[in-house]
Wavefront OBJ file of the C-alpha trace (Angstrom):
o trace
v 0.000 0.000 0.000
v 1.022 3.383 0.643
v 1.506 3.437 4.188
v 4.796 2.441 5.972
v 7.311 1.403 3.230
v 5.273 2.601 0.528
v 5.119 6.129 -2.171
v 3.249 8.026 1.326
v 4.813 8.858 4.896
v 5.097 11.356 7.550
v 1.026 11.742 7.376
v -0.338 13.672 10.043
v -3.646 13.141 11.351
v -6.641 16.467 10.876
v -6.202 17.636 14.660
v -2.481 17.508 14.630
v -2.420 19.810 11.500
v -4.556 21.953 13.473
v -2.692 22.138 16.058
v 0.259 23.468 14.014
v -0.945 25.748 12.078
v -2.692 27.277 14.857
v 0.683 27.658 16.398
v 1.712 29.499 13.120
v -0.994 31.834 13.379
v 0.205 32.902 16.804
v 3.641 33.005 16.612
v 4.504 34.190 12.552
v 1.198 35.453 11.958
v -0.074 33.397 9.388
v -2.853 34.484 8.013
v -5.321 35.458 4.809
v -1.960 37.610 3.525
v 0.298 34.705 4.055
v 2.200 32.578 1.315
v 2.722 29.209 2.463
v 5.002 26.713 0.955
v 5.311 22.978 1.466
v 8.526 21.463 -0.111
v 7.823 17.817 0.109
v 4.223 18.115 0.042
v 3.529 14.146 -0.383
v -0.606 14.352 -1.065
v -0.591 18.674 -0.289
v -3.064 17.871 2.187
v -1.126 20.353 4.371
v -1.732 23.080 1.449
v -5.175 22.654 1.285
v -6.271 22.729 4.800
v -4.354 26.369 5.155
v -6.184 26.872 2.049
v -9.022 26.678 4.137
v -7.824 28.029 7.535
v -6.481 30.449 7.709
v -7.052 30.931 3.979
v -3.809 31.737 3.062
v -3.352 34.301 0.092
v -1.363 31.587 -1.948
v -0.230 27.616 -1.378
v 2.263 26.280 -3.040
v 3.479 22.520 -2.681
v 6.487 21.019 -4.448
v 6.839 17.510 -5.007
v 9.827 15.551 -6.830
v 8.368 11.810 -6.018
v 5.527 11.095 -8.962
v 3.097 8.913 -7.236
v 2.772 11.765 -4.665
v 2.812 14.085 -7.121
v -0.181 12.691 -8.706
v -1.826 11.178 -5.760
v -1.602 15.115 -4.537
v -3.434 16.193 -7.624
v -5.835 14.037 -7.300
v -6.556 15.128 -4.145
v -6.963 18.845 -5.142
v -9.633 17.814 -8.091
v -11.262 16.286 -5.770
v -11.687 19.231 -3.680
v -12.512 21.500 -6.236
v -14.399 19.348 -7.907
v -16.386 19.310 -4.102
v -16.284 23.203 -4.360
v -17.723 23.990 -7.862
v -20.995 21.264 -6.599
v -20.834 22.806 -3.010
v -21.468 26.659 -4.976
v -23.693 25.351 -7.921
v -26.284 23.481 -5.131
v -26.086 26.651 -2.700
v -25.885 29.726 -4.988
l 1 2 3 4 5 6 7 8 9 10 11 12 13 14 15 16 17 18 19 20 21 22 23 24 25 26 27 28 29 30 31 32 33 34 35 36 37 38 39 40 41 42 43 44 45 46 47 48 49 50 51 52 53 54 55 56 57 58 59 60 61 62 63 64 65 66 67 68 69 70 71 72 73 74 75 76 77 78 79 80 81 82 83 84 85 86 87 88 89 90 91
């Protein structure tokens, strides 16, 4: 599979994400002005959730390993794919 061994590691879980970047709102400010940059962004999960909170200005991830790569972009047509429905059902 992916897991230990496999093309994805170092996953965190949701609430441990949260934790940081709430950390990095505190103590460098991270915020809706904020460019945030993930070098070794596996799936970019990490990029998308600041997406969200604190909804960053910009989120880049870089990624050299191709499974990841396109594992990660899979994973962001998925959520906008989720996005354009989300808008087009609620106006």
């Amino acid at each position: 599979g992916n897991g230990h061994g496999g093309a994805i590691y170092g996953e965190l879980t949701e609430g441990s994400m949260q934790k940081i970047i709430d950390l990095m709102k505190v103590h460098t400010k991270l915020g809706t002005n904020s460019r945030f940059i993930d070098v070794g962004c596996g799936l970019g999960k990490p990029n998308i959730h600041v997406a969200l909170d604190p909804g960053v200005e910009v989120s880049y991830g870089v990624e050299m390993e191709n499974v990841r790569w396109w594992l990660g972009m899979n994973n962001l047509d998925a959520v906008l794919k989720s996005a354009s429905n989300y808008k087009e059902a609620n106006g």
